[in-house]
C-alpha positions as CSV (number, residue, x, y, z in Angstrom):
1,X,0.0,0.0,0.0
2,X,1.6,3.4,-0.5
3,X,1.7,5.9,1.5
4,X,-0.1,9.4,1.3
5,X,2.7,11.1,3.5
6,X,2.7,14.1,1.3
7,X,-1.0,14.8,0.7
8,X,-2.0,14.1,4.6
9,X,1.2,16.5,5.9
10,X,0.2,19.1,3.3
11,X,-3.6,19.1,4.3
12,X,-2.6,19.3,7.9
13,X,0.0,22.2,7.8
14,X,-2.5,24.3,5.1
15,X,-5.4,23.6,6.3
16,X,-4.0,24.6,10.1
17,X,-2.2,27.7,8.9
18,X,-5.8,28.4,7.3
19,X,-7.9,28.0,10.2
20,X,-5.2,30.3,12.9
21,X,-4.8,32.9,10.4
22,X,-9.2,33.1,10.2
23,X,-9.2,32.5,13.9
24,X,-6.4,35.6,14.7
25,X,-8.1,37.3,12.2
26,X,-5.0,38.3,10.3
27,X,-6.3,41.2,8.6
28,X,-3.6,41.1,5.5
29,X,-5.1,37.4,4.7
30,X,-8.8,38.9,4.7
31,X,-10.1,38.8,1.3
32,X,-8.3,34.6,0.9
33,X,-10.7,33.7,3.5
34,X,-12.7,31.5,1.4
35,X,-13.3,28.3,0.0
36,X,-11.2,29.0,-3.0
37,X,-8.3,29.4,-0.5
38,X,-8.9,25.5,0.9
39,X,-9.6,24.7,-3.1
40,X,-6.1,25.1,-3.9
41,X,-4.7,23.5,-0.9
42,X,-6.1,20.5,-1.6
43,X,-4.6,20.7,-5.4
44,X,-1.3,21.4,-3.9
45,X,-1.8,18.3,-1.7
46,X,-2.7,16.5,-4.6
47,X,0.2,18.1,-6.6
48,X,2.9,17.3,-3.9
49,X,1.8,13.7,-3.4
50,X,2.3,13.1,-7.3
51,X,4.9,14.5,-7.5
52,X,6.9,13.3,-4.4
53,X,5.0,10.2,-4.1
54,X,4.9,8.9,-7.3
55,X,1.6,8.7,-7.8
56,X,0.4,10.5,-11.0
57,X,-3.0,9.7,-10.8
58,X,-3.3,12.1,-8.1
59,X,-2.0,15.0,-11.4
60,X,-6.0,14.9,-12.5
61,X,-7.4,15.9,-9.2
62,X,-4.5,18.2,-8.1
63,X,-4.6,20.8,-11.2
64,X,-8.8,20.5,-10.9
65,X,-8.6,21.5,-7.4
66,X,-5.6,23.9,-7.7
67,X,-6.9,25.4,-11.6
68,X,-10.8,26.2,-10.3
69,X,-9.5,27.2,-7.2
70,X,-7.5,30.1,-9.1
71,X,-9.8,30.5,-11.9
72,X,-12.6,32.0,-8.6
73,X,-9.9,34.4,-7.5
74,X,-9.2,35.7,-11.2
75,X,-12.4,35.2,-12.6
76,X,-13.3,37.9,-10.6
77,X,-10.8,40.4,-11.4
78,X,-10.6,40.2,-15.1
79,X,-13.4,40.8,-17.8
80,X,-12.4,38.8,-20.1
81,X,-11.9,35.4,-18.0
82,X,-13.6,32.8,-19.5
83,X,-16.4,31.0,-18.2
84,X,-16.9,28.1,-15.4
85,X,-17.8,25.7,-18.3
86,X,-14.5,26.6,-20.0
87,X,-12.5,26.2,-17.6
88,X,-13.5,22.7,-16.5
89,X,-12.7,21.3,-19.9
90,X,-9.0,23.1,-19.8
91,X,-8.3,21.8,-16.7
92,X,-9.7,18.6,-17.4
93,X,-6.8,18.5,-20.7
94,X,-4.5,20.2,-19.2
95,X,-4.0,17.4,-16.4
96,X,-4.9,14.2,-18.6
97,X,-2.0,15.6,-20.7
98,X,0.3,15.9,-17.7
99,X,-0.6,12.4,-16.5
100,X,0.8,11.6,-20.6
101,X,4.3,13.3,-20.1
102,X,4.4,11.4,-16.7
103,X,2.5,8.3,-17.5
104,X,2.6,8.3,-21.5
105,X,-1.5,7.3,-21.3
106,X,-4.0,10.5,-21.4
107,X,-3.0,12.0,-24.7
108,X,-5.9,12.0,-27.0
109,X,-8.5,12.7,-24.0
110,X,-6.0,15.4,-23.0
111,X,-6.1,17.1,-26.7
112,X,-9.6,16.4,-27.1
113,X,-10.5,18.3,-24.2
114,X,-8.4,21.2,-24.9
115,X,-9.8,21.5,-28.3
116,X,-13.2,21.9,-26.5
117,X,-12.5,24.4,-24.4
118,X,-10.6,26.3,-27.0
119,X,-13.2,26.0,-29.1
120,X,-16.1,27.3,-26.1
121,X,-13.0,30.2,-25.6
122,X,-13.3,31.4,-29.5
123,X,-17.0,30.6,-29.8
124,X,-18.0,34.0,-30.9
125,X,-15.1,34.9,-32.6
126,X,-15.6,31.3,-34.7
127,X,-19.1,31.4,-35.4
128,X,-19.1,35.0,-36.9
129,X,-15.9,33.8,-38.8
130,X,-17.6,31.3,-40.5
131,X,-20.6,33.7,-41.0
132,X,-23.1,31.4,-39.6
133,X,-24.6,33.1,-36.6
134,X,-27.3,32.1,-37.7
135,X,-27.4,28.7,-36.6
136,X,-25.4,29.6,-33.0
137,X,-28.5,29.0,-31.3
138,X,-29.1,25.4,-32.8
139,X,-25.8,24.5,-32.1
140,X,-26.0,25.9,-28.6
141,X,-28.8,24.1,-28.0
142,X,-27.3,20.7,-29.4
143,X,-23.8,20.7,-28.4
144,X,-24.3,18.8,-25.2
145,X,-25.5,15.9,-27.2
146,X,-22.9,15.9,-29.6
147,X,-20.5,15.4,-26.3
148,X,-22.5,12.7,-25.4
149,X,-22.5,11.1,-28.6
150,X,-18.8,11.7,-28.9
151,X,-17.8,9.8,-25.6
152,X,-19.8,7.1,-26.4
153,X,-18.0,6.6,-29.7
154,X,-14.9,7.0,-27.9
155,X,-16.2,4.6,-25.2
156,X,-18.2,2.0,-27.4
157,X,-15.3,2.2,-30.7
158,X,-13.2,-1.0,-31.2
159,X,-9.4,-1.1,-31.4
């Protein structure tokens, strides 16, 4: 059995210098009083036990965690941030793709993700390139089954 040394000190030690800071109410730490704060602690656990423990299936969880973690604090301060949807899908790639260079298994998923949430980035931009914004609202409305019809060709296709 391995051990989870890294993620279990790195919870501890973050989550504790979370919780005295809040409880002294360290006035410099006020506006990282949130959820988002304990967010990307627990990707940074996650980080640290893959990478010091070996385990790179804990890569997935530990850019999630750490990515939406910072995407709350900078979502907030830039316009032009892109969406909670997009985001999910980059962070989704960009961690299947870093379980490849570590693993060498994740790349296709890892690219096809990325393309996704490239494409929901430039969906705008796309649509009136292509000069049919007319049909942006059919597609937006059928999109989500044409992700569920893609993973189950992915998941149903034969080798």
């Amino acid at each position: 059995m391995r051990e989870f040394r890294y993620f279990t000190c790195t919870i501890l030690i973050g989550f504790g210098f979370f919780y005295l800071l809040r409880s002294i109410d360290f006035t410099l730490f006020q506006p990282y009083y949130s959820w988002a704060t304990l967010s990307i602690l627990l990707g940074l656990a996650f980080l640290l036990q893959s990478r010091f423990g070996g385990q790179a299936e804990f890569l997935l969880p530990g850019v999630i965690f750490t990515g939406y973690g910072l995407h709350q604090y900078i979502a907030g301060k830039l316009e032009y941030w892109p969406g909670e949807q997009v985001i999910i899908f980059l962070l989704i790639g960009l961690g299947l793709l870093l379980i490849y260079l570590k693993k060498g298994i994740g790349k296709g998923a890892g690219i096809l993700f990325l393309v996704i949430s490239i494409l929901l980035i430039f969906y705008e931009q796309i649509l009136s390139f292509l000069g049919v914004s007319n049909y942006a609202d059919t597609f937006s409305t059928y999109w989500p089954a044409a992700l569920i019809l893609a993973g189950l060709f992915i998941l149903y296709k034969k080798k």
